[in-house]
C-alpha positions in Angstrom: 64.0 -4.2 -150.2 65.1 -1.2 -148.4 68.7 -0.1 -148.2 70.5 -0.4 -144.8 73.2 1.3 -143.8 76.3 -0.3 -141.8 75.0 0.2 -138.4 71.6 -1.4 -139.4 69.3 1.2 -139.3 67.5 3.0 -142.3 68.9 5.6 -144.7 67.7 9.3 -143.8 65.3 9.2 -146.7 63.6 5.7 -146.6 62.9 7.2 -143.3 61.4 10.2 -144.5 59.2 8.4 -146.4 58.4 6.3 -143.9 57.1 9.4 -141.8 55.2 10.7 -144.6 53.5 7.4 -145.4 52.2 7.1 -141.5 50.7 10.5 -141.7 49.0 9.7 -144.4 47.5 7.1 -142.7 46.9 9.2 -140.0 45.5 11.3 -142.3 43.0 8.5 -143.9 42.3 7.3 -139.6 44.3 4.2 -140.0 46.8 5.5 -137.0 47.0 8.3 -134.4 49.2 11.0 -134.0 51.1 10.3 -130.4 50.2 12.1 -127.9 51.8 14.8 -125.8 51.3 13.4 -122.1 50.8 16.7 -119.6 49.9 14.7 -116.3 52.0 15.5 -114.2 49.4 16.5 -111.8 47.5 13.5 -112.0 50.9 11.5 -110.9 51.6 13.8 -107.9 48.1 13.3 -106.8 48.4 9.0 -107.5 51.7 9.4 -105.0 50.2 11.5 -102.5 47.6 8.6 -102.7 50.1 6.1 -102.4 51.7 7.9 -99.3 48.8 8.5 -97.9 47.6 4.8 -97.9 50.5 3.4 -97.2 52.4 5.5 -94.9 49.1 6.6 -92.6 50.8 10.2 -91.9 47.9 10.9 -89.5 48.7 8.2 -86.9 52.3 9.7 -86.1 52.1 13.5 -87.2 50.1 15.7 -84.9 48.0 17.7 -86.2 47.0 15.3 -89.1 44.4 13.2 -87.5 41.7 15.9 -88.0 42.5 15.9 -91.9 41.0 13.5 -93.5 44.0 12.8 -96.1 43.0 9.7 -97.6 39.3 10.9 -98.9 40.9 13.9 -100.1 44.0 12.1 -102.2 41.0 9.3 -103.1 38.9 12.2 -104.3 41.8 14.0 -106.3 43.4 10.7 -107.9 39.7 9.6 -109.1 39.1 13.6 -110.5 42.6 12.9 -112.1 41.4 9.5 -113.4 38.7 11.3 -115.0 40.5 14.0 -116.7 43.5 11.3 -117.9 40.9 10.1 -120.4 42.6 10.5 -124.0 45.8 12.1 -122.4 47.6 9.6 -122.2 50.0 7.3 -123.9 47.6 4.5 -122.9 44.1 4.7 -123.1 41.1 2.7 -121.3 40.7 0.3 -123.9 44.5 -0.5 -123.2 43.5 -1.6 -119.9 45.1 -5.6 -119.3 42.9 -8.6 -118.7 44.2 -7.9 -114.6 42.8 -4.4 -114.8 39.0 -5.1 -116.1 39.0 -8.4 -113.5 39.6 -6.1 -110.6 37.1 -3.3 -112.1 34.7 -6.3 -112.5 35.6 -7.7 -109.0 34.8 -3.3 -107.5 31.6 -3.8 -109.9 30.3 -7.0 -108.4 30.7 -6.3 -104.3 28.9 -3.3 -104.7 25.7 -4.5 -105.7 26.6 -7.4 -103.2 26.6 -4.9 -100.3 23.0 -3.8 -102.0 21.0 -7.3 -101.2 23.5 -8.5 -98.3 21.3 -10.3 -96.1 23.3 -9.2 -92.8 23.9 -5.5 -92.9 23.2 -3.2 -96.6 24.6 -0.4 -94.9 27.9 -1.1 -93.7 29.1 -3.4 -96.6 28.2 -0.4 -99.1 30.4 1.8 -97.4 33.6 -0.8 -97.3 32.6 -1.6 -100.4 32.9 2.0 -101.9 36.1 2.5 -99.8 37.4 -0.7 -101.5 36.7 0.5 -104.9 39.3 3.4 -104.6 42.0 0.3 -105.3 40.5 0.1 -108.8 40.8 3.9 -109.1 44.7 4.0 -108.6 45.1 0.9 -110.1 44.2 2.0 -113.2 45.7 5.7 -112.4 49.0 3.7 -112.2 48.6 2.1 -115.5 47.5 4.6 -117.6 50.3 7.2 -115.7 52.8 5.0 -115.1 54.9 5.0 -119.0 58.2 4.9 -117.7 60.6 2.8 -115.2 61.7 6.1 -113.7 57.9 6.7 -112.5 57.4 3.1 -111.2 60.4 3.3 -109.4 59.5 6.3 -107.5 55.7 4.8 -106.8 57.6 1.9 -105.4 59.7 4.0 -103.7 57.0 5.8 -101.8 55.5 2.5 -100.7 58.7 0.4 -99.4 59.8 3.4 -97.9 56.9 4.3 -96.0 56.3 1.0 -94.5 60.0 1.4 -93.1 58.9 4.4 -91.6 55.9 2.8 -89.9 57.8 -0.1 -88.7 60.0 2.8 -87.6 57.4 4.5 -85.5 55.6 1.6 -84.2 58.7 0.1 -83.0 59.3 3.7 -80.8 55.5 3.5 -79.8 55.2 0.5 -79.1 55.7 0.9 -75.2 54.6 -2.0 -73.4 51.7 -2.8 -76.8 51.4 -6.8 -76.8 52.3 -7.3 -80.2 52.4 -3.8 -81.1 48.2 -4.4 -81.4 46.9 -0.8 -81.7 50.0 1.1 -81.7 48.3 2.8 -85.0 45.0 2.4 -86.4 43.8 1.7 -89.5 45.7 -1.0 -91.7 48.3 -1.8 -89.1 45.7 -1.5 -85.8 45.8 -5.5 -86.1 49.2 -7.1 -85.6 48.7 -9.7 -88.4 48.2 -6.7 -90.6 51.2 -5.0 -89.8 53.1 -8.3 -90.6 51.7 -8.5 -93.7 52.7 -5.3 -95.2 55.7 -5.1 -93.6 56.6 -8.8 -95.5 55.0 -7.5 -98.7 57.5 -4.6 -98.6 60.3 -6.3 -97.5 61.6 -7.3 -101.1 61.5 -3.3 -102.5 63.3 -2.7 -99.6 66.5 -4.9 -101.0 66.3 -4.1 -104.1 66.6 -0.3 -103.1 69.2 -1.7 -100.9 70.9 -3.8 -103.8 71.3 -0.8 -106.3 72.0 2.2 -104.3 74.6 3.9 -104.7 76.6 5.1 -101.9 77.2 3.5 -98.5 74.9 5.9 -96.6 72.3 5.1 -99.2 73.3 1.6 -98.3 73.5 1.8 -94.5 70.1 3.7 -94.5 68.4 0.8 -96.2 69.6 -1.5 -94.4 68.9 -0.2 -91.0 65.1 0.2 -92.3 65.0 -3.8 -93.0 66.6 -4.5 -89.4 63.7 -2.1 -88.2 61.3 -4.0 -90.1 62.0 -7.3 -89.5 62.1 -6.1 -85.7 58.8 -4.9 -85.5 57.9 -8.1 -87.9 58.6 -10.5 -84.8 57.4 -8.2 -82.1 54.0 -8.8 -84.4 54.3 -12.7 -83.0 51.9 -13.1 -85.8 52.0 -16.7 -86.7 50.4 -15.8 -90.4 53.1 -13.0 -91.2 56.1 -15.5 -90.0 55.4 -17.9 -92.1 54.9 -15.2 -95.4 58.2 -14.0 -94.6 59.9 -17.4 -94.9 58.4 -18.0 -97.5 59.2 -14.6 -99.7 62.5 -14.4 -98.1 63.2 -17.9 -99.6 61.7 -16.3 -103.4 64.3 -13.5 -102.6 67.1 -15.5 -101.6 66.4 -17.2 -105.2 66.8 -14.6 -106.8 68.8 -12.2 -105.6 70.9 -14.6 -104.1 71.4 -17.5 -106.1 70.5 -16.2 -109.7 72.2 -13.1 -109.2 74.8 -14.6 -107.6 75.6 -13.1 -104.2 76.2 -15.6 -101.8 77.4 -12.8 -99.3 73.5 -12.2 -99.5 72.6 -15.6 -98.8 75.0 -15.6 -95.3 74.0 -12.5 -94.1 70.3 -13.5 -94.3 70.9 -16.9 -92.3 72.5 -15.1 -89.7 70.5 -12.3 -89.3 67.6 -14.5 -89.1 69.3 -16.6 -86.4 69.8 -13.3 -84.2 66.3 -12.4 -84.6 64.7 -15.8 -84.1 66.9 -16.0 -80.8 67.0 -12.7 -79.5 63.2 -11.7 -80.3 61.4 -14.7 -81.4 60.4 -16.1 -77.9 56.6 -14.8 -78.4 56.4 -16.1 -81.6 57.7 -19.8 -80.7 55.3 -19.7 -78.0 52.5 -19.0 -80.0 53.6 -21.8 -83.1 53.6 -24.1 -79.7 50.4 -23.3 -78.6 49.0 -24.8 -81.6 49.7 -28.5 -80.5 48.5 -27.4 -77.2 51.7 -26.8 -75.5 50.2 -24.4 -73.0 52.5 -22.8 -70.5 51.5 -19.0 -70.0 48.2 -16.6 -70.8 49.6 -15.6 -74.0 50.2 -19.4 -75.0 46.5 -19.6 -73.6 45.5 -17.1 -76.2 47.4 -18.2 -78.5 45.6 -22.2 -78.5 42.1 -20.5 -77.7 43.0 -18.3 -82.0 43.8 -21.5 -83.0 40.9 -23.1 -82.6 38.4 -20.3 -83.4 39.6 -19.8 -86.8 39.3 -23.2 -87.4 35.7 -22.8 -86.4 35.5 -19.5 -88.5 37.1 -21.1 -91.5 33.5 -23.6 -91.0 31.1 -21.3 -90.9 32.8 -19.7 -94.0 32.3 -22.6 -95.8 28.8 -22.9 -95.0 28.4 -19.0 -95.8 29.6 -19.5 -98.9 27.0 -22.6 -99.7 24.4 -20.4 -98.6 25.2 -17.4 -99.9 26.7 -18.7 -103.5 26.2 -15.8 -106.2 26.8 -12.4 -104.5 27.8 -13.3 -100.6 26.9 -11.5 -97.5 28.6 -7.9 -98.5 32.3 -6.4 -98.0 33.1 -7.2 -94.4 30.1 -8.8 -93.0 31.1 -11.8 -91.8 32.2 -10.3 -88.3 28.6 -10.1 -87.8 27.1 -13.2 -89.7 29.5 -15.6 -87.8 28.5 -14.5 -84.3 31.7 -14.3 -82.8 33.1 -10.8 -83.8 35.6 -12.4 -85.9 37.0 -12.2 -89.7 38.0 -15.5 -91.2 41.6 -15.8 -91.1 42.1 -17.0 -94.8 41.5 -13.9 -97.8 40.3 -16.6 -100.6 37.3 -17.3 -98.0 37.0 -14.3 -97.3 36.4 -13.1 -100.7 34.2 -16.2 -101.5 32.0 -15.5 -98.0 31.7 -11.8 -98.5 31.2 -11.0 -101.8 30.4 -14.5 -103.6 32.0 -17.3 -105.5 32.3 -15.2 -108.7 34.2 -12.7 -106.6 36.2 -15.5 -105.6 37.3 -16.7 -109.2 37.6 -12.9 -110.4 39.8 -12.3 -107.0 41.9 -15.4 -108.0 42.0 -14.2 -112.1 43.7 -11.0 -110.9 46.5 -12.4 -109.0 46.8 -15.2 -111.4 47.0 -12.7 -114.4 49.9 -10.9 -112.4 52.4 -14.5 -112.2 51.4 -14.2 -115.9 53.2 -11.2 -116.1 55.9 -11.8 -114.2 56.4 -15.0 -116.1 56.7 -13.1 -119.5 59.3 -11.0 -117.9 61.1 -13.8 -116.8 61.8 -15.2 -119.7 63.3 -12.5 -121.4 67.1 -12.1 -121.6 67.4 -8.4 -122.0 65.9 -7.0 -119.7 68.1 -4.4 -118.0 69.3 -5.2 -114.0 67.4 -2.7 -112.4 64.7 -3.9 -114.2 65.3 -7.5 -113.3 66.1 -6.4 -109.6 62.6 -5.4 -109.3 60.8 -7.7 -111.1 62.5 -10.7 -109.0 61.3 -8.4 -106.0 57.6 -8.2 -107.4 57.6 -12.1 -107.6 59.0 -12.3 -104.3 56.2 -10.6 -102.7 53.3 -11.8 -104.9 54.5 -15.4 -103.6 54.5 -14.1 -100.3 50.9 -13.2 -100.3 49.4 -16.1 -102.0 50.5 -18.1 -99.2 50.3 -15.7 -96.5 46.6 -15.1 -98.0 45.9 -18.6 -96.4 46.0 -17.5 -93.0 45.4 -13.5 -93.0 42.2 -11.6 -93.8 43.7 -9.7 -96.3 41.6 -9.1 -99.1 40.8 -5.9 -99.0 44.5 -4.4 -98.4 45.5 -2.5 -101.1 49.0 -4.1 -101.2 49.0 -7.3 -103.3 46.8 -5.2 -105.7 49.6 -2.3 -106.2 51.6 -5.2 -106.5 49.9 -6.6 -110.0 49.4 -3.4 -111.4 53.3 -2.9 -110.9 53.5 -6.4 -112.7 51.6 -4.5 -115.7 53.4 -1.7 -116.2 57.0 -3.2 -116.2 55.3 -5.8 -118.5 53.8 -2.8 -120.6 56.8 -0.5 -120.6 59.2 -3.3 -122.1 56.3 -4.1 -125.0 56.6 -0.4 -125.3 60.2 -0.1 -126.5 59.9 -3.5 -128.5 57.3 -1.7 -130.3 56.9 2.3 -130.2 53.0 1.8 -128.8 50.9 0.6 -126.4 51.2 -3.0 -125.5 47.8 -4.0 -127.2 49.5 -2.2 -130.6 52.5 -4.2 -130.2 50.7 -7.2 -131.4 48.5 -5.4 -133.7 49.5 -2.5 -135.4 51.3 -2.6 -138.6 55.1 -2.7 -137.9 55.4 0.5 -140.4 53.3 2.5 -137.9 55.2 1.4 -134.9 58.5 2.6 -136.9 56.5 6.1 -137.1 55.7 6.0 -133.3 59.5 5.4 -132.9 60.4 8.3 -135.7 58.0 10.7 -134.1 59.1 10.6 -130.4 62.7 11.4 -131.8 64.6 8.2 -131.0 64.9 7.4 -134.8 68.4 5.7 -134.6 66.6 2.8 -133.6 64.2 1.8 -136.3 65.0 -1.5 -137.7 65.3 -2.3 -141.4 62.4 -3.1 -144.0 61.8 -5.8 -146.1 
């Protein structure tokens, strides 16, 4: 056995001969030297992709509409993609069970969209589009190596969904439900819920640690904003998401962390905004047991019972078309009515295919995995734990809000998992000096060179 000093670390020369021993197994192919990582290019084009997506400058920015900013940041993140290959601290074959199940899932809808029976044309292009999720999501594990990084990615995306809230809020005019206000992802009312909702929990975390009362104030503002524009929505779907990530939050920001101020202040917020803007949306929830009592309570009942007829023809879509679907976004046309199916597991199975559907429900269920890991540790740091307990919050969120939006194609839930990955893969990483797959298979005497070579060599535990 090796000596230890007081401290419990390693002598300087055990430790030299440590170093020499892994080169020369570096030398004989049995490890790799670390590499340098140079990327910061490839990063600044996954954020600007992230912005992009997410923030939708085009819709509130003159000038911007006649750029077409997200094929440009796609095209850049997947030339990035490309030349991250062996640059990295991670590699490809690093790539979590999550990661291949969603490049499976891009795989499979595209020769869906190829021999869909409805419309080969259309569901190739969506299908493509929808592929670029795959792209970043594997840009954000491969470039994503420290907490720093993930909290600026997050960062970009809870703060540019207060900014839309912002703007839709000062559009919105006399918009029912804000519907069309801006286009793309948050055109449809019920989408805009839904991202707002899925951000919601990055926003208090951001609010939780920042330091400074403006920092503070300006956070805080953003989530009033937000859960404005949330209940000007009406959208029945998003409503019920937000209780129930709110709840997940409450939990554990709340109770676990032991705020009850938090707690209070949530209740009585709510209560302002459920009196002061929530008339629409009670009127609507009415509607549904046929409480009928104005056009948009018409409206309202006449949803109702549509998507109950969409979630049947789904159904028989799906026993029809078992193995590959009718193609990425079809089912507007194949039910006859113009309409998506207002559930995102049906709409996976209809679309692209009951093997979609169990690789669709792999992914997510690979990312409570995660979390669950996490969870159980004890040292995490707070930050750490701040975000994590926000990441759980809005992964519960969207499996239940999945059950009454048509939501799987947003990109959000899937940045969400990935985020789940590279917390997951970061704190393997300081356990072990390596990549997470090398934390359970690499000889500990290389990962002590991994931690002797990056400089951090008061760490390296003792040998026996």
């Amino acid at each position: 056995m090796d000596s230890v000093n007081g401290n419990g670390n390693l002598p300087i020369e055990p430790r030299r001969n440590i170093l020499i021993e892994a080169k020369e197994q570096v030398r004989e192919g049995v490890a790799p030297l670390p590499k340098k990582e140079g990327l910061s290019g490839a990063f600044f084009w996954l954020s600007a992709f992230y912005f992009v997506y997410c923030a939708r400058p085009e819709d509130w920015i003159p000038g911007l509409a006649y750029i077409p900013l997200a094929k440009f940041t796609g095209l850049f993140a997947f030339v990035a993609l490309l030349m991250s290959a062996g640059r990295t601290k991670r590699r490809f074959r690093d790539l979590p069970q999550e990661g291949r199940y969603l490049v499976a899932l891009v795989c499979l809808l595209i020769p869906s969209a190829l021999l869909s029976p409805v419309w080969k044309g259309g569901a190739l292009i969506h299908a493509l589009d929808f592929s670029k999720v795959a792209v970043a999501w594997v840009l954000t594990f491969l470039l994503v190596t420290n907490f720093e990084k993930l909290r600026r990615i997050i960062f970009i995306q809870a703060a540019s969904v207060a900014i839309i809230a912002v703007v839709s809020v000062a559009k919105a005019h006399n918009a029912p439900r804000l519907q069309g206000v801006l286009g793309g992802i948050y055109a449809n009312p019920n989408d805009l819920a839904f991202a707002i909702v899925l951000s919601l929990p990055f926003c208090l975390a951001f609010l939780l640690q920042a330091r400074g009362l403006l920092r503070k104030l300006v956070w805080f503002f953003s989530m009033l904003v937000m859960a404005g524009a949330l209940f000007l929505t009406a959208s029945r779907g998003g409503f019920i998401e937000f209780v129930v990530a709110g709840s997940v939050c409450l939990w554990h920001f709340g109770v676990r962390g032991r705020r009850p101020q938090l707690i209070a202040a949530c209740f009585l917020i709510g209560m302002v905004f459920l009196v002061g803007a929530g008339g629409k949306l009670k009127s609507r929830f009415a509607a549904i047991s046929g409480d009928i009592n104005s056009s948009l309570d018409q409206s309202a009942y006449g949803s109702y019972e549509e998507r109950q007829a969409l979630i049947k023809t789904s159904l028989k879509g799906m026993m029809r078309y078992p193995i590959l679907g009718i193609g990425v976004h079809n089912f507007t046309t194949y039910s006859g009515r113009w309409k998506e199916v207002h559930n995102s597991y049906l709409q996976m199975g209809v679309e692209g295919g009951i093997p979609a559907l169990v690789l669709y429900l792999m992914f997510f269920w690979s990312g409570f995995s995660n979390l669950r890991r996490l969870r159980k540790r004890g040292d995490l740091d707070p930050q750490v734990t701040l975000f994590v307990g926000a990441l759980h919050s809005s992964l519960v969120g969207f499996v239940v809000g999945a059950l009454f939006s048509p939501e799987a194609y947003q990109f959000f839930p899937y940045f969400a998992v990935a985020q789940t990955s590279v917390i997951l893969a970061i704190v393997l990483e300081r356990e072990g000096g390596a990549s997470p797959e090398a934390h359970f298979s690499k000889p500990s005497r290389i990962r002590r060179y991994r931690y002797l070579s990056s400089g951090d060599s008061s760490t390296v535990p003792s040998i026996r």
